[in-house]
KOLPASE-45053 format. One record per residue (C-alpha): residue number from 1; x negated, y negated, z. Coordinates in nm, 2 decimals, decimal comma, padded with zeros to 4 digits. Layout:
N
{rec NUM {X Y Z}};
...
% end
This chain:
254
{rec 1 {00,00 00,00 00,00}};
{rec 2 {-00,11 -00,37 -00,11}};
{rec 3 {-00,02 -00,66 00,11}};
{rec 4 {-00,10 -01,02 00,03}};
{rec 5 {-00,10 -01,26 00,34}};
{rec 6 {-00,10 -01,57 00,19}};
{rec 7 {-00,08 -01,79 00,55}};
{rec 8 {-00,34 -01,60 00,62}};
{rec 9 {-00,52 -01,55 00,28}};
{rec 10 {-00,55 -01,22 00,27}};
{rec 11 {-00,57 -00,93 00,06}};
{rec 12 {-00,49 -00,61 00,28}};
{rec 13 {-00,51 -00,22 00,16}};
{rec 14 {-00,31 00,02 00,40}};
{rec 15 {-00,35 00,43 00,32}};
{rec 16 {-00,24 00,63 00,60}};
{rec 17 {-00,45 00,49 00,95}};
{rec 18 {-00,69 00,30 00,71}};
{rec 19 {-00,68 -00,04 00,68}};
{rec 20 {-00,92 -00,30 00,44}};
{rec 21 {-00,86 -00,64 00,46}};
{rec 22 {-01,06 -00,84 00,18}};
{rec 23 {-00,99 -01,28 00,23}};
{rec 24 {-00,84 -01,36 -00,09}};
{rec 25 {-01,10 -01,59 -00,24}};
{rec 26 {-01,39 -01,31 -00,24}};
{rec 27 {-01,47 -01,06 -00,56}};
{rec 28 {-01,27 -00,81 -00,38}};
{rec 29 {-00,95 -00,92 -00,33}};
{rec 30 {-00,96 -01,05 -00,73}};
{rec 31 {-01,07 -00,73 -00,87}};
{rec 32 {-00,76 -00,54 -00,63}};
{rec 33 {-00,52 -00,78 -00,75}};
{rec 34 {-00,65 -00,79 -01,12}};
{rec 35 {-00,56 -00,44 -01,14}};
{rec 36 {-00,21 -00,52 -00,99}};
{rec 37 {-00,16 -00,75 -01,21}};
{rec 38 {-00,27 -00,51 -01,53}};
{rec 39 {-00,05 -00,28 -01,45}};
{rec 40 {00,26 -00,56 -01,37}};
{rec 41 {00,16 -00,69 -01,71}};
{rec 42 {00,15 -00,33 -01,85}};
{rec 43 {00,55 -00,30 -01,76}};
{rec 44 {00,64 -00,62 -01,85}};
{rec 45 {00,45 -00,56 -02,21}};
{rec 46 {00,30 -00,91 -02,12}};
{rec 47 {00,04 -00,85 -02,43}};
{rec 48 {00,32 -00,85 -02,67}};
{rec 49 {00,41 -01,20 -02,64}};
{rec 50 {00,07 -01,35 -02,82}};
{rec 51 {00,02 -01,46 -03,16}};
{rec 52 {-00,33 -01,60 -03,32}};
{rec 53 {-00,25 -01,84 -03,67}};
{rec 54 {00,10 -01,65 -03,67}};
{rec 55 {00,07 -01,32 -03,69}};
{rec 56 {00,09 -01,12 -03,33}};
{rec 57 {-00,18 -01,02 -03,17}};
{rec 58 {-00,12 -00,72 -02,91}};
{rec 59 {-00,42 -00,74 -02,71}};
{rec 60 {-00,52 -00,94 -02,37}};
{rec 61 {-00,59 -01,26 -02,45}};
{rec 62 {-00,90 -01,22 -02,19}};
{rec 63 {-01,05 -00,93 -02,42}};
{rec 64 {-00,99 -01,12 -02,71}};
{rec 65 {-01,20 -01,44 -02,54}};
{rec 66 {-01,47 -01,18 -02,48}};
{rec 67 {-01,51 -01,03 -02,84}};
{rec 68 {-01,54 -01,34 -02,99}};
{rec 69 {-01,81 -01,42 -02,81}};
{rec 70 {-02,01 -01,08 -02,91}};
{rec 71 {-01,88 -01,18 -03,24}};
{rec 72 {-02,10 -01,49 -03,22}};
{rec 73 {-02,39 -01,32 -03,04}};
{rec 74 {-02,45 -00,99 -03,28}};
{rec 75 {-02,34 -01,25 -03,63}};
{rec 76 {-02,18 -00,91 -03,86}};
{rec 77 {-02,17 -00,90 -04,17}};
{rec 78 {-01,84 -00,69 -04,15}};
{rec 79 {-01,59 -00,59 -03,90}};
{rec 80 {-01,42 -00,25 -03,95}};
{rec 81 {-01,12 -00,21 -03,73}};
{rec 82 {-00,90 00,09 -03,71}};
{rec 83 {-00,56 -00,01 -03,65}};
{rec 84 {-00,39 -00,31 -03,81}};
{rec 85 {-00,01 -00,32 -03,69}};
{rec 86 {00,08 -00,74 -03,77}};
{rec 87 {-00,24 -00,79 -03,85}};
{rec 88 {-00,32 -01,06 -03,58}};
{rec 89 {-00,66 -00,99 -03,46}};
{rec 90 {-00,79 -00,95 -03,87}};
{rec 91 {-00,67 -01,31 -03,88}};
{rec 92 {-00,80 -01,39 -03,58}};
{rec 93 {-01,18 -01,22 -03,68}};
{rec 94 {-01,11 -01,36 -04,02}};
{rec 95 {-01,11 -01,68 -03,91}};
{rec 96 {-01,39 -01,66 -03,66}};
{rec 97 {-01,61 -01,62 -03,96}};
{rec 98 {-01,49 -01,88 -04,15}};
{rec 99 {-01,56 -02,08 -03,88}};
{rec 100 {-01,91 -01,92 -03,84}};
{rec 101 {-01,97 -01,95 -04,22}};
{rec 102 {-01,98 -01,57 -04,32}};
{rec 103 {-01,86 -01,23 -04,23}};
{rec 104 {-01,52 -01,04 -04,38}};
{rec 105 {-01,28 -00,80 -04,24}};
{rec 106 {-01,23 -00,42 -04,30}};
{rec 107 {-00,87 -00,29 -04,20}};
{rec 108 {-00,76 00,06 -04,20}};
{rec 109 {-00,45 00,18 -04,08}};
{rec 110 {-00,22 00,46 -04,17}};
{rec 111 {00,09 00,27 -04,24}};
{rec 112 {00,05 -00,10 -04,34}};
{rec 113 {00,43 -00,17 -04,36}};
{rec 114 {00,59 -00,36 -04,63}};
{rec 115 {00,66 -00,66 -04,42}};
{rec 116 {00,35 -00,69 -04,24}};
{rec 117 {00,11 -00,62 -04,60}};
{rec 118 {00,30 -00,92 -04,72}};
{rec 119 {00,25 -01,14 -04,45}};
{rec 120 {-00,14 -01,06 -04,41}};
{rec 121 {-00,20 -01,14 -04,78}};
{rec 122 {-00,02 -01,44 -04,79}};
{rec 123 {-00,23 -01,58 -04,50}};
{rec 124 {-00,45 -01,82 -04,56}};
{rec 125 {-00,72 -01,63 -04,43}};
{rec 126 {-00,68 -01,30 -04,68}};
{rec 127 {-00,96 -01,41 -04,89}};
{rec 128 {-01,18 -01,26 -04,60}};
{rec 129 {-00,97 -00,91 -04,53}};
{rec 130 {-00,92 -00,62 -04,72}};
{rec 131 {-00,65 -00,33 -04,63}};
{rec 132 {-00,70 -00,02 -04,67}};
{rec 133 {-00,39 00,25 -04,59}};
{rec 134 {-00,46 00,61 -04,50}};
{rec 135 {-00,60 00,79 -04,18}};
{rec 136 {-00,88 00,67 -04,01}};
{rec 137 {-01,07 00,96 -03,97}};
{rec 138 {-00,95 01,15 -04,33}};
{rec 139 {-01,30 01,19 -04,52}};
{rec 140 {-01,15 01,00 -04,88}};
{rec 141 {-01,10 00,66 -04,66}};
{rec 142 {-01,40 00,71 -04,46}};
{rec 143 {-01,59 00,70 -04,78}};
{rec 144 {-01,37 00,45 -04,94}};
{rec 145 {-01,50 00,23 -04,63}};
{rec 146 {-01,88 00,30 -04,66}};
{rec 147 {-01,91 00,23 -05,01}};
{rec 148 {-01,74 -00,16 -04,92}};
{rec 149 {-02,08 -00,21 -04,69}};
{rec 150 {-02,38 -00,28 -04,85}};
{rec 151 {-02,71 -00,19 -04,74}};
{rec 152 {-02,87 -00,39 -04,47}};
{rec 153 {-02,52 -00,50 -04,34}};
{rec 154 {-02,48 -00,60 -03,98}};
{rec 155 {-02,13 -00,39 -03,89}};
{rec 156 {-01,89 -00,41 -03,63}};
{rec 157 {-01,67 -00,17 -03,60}};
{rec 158 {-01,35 -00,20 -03,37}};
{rec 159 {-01,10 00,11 -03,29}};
{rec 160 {-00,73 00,05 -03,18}};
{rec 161 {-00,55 00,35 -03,40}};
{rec 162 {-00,46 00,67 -03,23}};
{rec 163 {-00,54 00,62 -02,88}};
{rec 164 {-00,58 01,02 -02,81}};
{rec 165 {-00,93 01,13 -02,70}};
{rec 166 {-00,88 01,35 -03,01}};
{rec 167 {-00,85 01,08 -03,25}};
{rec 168 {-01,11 00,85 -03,10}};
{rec 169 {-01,39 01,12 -03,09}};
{rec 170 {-01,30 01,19 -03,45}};
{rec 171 {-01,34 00,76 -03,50}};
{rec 172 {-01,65 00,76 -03,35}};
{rec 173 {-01,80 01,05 -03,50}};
{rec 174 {-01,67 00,92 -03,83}};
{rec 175 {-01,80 00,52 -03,81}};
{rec 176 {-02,08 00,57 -03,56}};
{rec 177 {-02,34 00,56 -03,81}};
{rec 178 {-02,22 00,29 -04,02}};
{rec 179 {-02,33 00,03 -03,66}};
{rec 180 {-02,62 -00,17 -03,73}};
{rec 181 {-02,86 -00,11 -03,43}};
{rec 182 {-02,78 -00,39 -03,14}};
{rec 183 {-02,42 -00,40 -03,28}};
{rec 184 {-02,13 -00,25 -03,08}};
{rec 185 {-01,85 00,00 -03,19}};
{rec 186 {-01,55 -00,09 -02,97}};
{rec 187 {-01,29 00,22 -02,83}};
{rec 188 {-01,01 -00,02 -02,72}};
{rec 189 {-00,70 00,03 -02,45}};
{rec 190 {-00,90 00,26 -02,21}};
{rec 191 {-00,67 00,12 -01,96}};
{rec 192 {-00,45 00,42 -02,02}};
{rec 193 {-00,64 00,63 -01,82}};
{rec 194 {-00,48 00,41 -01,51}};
{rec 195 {-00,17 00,38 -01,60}};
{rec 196 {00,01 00,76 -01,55}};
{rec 197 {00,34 00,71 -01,43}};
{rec 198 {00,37 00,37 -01,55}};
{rec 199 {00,68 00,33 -01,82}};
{rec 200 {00,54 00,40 -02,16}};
{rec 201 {00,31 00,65 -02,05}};
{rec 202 {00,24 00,99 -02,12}};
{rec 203 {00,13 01,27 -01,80}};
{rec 204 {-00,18 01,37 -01,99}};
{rec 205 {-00,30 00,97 -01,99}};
{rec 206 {-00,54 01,05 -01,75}};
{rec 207 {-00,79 01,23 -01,94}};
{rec 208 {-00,62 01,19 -02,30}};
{rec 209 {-00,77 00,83 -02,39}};
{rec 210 {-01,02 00,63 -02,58}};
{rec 211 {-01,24 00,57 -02,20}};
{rec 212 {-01,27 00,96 -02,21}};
{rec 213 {-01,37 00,98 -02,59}};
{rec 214 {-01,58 00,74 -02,52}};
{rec 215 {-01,79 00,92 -02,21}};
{rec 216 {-01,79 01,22 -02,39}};
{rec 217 {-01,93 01,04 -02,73}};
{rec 218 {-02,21 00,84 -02,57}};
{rec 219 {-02,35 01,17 -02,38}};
{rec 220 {-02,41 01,35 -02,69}};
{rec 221 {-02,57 01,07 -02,84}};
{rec 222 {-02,90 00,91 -02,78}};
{rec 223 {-02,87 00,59 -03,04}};
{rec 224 {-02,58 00,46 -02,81}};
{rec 225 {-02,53 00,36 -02,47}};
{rec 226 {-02,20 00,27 -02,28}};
{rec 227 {-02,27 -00,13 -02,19}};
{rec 228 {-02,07 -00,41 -02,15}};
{rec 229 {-02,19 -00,70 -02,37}};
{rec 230 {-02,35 -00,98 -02,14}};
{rec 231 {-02,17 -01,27 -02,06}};
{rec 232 {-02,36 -01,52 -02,14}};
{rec 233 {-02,21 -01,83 -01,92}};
{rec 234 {-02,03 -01,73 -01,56}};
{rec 235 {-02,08 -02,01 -01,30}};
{rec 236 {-01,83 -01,79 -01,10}};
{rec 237 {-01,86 -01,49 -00,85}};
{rec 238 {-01,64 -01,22 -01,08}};
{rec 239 {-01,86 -01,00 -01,24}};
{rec 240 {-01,62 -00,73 -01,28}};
{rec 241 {-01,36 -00,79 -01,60}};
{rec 242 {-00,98 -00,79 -01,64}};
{rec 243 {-00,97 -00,57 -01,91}};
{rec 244 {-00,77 -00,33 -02,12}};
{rec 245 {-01,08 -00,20 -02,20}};
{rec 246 {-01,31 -00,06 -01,96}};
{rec 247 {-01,57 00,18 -02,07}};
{rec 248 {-01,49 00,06 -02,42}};
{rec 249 {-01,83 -00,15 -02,52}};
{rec 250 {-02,07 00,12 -02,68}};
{rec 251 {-02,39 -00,06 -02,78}};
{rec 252 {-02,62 00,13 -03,08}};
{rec 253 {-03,01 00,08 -02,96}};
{rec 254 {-03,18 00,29 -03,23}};
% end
């Protein structure tokens, strides 16, 4: 049990005879009620209420804050994302490398609907994107995809498709190699693994997610290690992130 004291400015944790009382200005207390408050959000499907240059975006805004700042930092050539859905966060990558003077967008999905294709190309940031429809992971588009990178490419490569650790081992096998070496390939919504129970959720969440893939994936490989990118201003005492992502940020060294 959770109780906030806010005479008293206090965060307290009860389970069974144990108490924990954390004052609710210190690291503590935010990181217990950050997870609170992902989980509240979670239910409430807070992340579908965002847009970037009008087209949703279903992501945390605070992840979205983060990656354009390792956008900035590692300068790709290309972002590969699995996963397109409205199409919000190619505009939104699209544009960060207009703004940044290079870069274009790779986005794969299995179903690009009707309404949603339309929309993307008619944005005025489609000169940077290119769609491509078909499974992830099927060999055909994984080819199709290599052969739109040229040699000596810095890539990206982000993965928000099939969330199952299935799929996402099958991802990272697939795209692994195409990461330029201090580049990052990206296993998003790890946050499943803490939300059994919640609505929405499936029983086998707990294991069955990208964090899992992810683990498993960087153990068997010794080019990649499980890091979360620097931050490279914090004048503040969190060092621990609000996320929907944790354990997502796998870095290529070699």
């Amino acid at each position: 049990m959770i109780k906030i004291d806010t005479e008293q400015g206090l965060v307290i944790i009860e389970e069974g005879d144990v108490s924990e009382t954390h004052p609710i200005g210190t690291p503590e207390a935010f990181s217990i009620l950050s997870k609170v408050w992902l989980r509240s959000g979670w239910d409430n499907k807070h992340v579908y209420s965002f847009s970037w240059l009008g087209r949703p975006v279903i992501q945390l805004p605070e992840d979205m804050f983060r990656v354009q700042e390792v956008i900035f930092q590692v300068k790709p050539d290309v972002i590969i994302e699995t996963g397109v859905a409205h199409g919000g966060s190619l505009i939104f990558y699209a544009g960060l490398f207009k703004a940044m003077g290079r870069g274009r967008v790779i986005g794969i999905d299995i179903e690009i609907r009707p309404h949603n294709r339309k929309a993307i190309e008619a944005h005025p940031l489609f000169e940077a994107i290119t769609l491509i429809e078909g499974s992830s992971i099927e060999p055909r588009i994984v080819k199709e995809v290599k052969s739109l990178v040229q040699p000596g490419e810095n890539v990206l490569v982000m993965l928000d498709s099939n969330h199952t650790k299935a799929h996402v081992l099958a991802e990272l096998e697939a795209y692994s190699d195409m990461v330029s070496v201090g580049s990052y390939i990206v296993a998003a919504d790890g946050i499943m693994g803490d939300l059994v129970g919640a609505p929405r959720s499936e029983a086998d969440w707990d294991w069955n997610n990208p964090k899992t893939a992810a683990e498993e994936f960087v153990k068997s490989k010794s080019n990649f290690i499980m890091e979360d990118p620097p931050l490279p201003f914090n004048e503040g005492q969190i060092r621990e992130r609000v996320t929907y992502w944790p354990g997502a940020w796998l870095r290529r060294v070699k």
